[in-house]
C-alpha positions in Angstrom: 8.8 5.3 -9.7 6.5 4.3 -6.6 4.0 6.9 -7.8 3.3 4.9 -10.9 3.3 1.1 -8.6 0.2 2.7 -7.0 -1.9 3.6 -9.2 -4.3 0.8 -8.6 -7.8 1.8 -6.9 -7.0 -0.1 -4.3 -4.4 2.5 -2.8 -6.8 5.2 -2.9 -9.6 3.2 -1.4 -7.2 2.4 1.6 -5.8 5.5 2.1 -9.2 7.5 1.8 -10.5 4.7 4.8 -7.5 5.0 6.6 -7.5 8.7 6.5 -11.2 8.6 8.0 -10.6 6.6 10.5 -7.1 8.5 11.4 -5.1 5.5 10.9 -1.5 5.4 9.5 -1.6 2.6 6.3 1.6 1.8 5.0 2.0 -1.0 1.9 4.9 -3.4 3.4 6.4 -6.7 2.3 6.7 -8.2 -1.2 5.0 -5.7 -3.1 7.8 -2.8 -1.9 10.2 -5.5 -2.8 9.0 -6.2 -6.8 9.0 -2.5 -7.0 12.3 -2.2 -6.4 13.5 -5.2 -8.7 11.2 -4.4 -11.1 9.3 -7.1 -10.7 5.5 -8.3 -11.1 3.5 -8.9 -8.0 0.1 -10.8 -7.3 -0.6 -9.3 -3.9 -0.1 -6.5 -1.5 0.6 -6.2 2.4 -0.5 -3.3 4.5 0.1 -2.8 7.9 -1.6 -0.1 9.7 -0.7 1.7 12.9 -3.6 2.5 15.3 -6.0 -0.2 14.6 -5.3 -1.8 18.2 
């Protein structure tokens, strides 16, 4: 199921970033939220650890 949610480029451009600058990136908030009720969402939240 979440594999399909994130197949938007976005995900991969984050994670690839992330990954270089050895941060953890996590999508939080709504968007887990509409996944789970099969729902439509307009915007993602990511909150990453490391970053200060």
């Amino acid at each position: 199921m979440l594999q399909k949610e994130l197949t938007h480029p976005i995900f991969k451009i984050v994670s690839e970033e992330s990954q270089k600058l050895g941060f953890e990136t996590f999508v939080v908030g709504g968007y887990v939220r509409d996944i789970y009720l099969n729902r439509a969402s307009k915007d993602v939240d990511f909150v990453t650890v490391g970053s200060g």
